[in-house]
C-alpha positions as a Markdown table, in Angstrom:
| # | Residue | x | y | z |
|---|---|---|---|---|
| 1 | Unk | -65.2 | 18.4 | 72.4 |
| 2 | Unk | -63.6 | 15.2 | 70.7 |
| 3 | Unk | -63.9 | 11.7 | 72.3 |
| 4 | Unk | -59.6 | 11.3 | 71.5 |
| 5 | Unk | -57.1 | 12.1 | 73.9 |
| 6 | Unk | -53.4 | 12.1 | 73.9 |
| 7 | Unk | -52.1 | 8.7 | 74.1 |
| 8 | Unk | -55.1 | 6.8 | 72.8 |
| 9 | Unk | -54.2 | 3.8 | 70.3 |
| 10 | Unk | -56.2 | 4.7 | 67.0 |
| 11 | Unk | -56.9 | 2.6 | 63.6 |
| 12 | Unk | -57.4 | 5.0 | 60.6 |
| 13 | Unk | -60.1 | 4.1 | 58.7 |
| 14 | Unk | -60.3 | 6.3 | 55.3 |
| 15 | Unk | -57.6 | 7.6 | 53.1 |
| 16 | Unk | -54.8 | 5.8 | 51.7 |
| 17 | Unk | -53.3 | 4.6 | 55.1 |
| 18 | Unk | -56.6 | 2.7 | 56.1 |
| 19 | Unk | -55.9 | -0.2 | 59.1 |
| 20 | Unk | -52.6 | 1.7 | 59.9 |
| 21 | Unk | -52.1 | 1.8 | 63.7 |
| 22 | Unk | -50.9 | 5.5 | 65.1 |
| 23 | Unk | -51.0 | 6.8 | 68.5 |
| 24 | Unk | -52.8 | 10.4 | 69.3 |
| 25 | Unk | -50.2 | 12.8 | 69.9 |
| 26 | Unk | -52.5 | 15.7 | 70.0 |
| 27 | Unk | -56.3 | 16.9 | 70.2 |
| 28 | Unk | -58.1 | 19.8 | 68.6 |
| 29 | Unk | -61.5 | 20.4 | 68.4 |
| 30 | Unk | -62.6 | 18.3 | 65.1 |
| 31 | Unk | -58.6 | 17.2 | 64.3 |
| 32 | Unk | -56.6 | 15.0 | 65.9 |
| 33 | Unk | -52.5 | 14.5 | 65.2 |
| 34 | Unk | -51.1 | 10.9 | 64.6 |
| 35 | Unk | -47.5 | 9.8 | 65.0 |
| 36 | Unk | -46.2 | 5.9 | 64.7 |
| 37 | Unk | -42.5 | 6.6 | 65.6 |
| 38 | Unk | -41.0 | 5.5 | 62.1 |
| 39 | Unk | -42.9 | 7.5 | 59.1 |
| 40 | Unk | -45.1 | 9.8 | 61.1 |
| 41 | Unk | -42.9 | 11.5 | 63.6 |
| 42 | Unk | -43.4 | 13.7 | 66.6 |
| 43 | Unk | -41.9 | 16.5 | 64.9 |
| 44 | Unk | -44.2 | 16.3 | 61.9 |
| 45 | Unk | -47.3 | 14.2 | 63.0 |
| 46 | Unk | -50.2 | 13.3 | 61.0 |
| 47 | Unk | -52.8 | 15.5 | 60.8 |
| 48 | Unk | -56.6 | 13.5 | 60.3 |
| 49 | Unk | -60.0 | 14.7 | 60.9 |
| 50 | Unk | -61.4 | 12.3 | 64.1 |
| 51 | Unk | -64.3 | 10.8 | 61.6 |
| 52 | Unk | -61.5 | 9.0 | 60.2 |
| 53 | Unk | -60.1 | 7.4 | 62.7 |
| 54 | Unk | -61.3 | 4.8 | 65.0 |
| 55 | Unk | -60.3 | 4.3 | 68.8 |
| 56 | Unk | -58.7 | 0.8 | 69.8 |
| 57 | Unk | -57.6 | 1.3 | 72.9 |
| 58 | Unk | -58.0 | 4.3 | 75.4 |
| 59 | Unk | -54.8 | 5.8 | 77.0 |
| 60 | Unk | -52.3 | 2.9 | 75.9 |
| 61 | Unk | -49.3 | 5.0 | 76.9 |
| 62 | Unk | -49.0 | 8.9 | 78.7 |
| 63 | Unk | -47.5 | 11.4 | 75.7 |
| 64 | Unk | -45.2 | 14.3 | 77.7 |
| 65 | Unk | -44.5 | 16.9 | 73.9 |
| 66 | Unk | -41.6 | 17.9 | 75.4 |
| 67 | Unk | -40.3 | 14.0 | 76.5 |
| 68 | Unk | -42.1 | 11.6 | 74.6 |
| 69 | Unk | -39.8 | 10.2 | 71.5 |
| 70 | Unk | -40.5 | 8.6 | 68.3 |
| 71 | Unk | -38.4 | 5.3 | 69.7 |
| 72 | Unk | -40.7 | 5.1 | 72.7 |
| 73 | Unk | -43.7 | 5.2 | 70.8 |
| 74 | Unk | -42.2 | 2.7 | 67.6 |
| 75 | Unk | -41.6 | 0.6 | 70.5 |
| 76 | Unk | -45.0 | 0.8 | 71.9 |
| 77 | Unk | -46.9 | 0.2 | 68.6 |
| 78 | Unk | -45.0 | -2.8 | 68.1 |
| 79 | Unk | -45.7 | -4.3 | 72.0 |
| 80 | Unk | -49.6 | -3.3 | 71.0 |
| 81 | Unk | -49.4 | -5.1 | 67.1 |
| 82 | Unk | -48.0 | -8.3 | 68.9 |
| 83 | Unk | -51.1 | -8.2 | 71.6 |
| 84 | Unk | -53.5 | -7.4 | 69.2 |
């Protein structure tokens, strides 16, 4: 069972987009799926194993697949960027 779930604010921390900010869109098993709103999008999210990535902040906004837009959660990273 991973520790992630949808929603959570994580900090990747290996591959070439190390210290880039994405919110959990999805959770399975050993993989979670990324999205930021402007180069990772909900309709082709990030795919990252959950050893590379790091939790900031649990449940920093709720994630509806079927509602939840890539404007809501561009607009959310940058509310959390400016807090942090």
């Amino acid at each position: 069972m991973s520790k992630y779930e949808a929603g959570d604010l994580v900090c990747s921390v290996a591959g070439h987009d190390k210290n880039e900010l994405y919110i959990v869109y999805e959770v399975q098993k050993n993989w979670v799926s990324l999205v930021d709103g402007k180069y990772k999008l909900v309709t082709k999210p990030k795919m990252k194993k959950c050893k590379h990535v790091e939790r900031i902040k649990k449940k920093v906004m709720e994630i509806k697949p079927e509602e939840t837009t890539d404007l809501q959660i561009k607009h959310c990273l940058k509310v959390l960027r400016k807090s942090l």
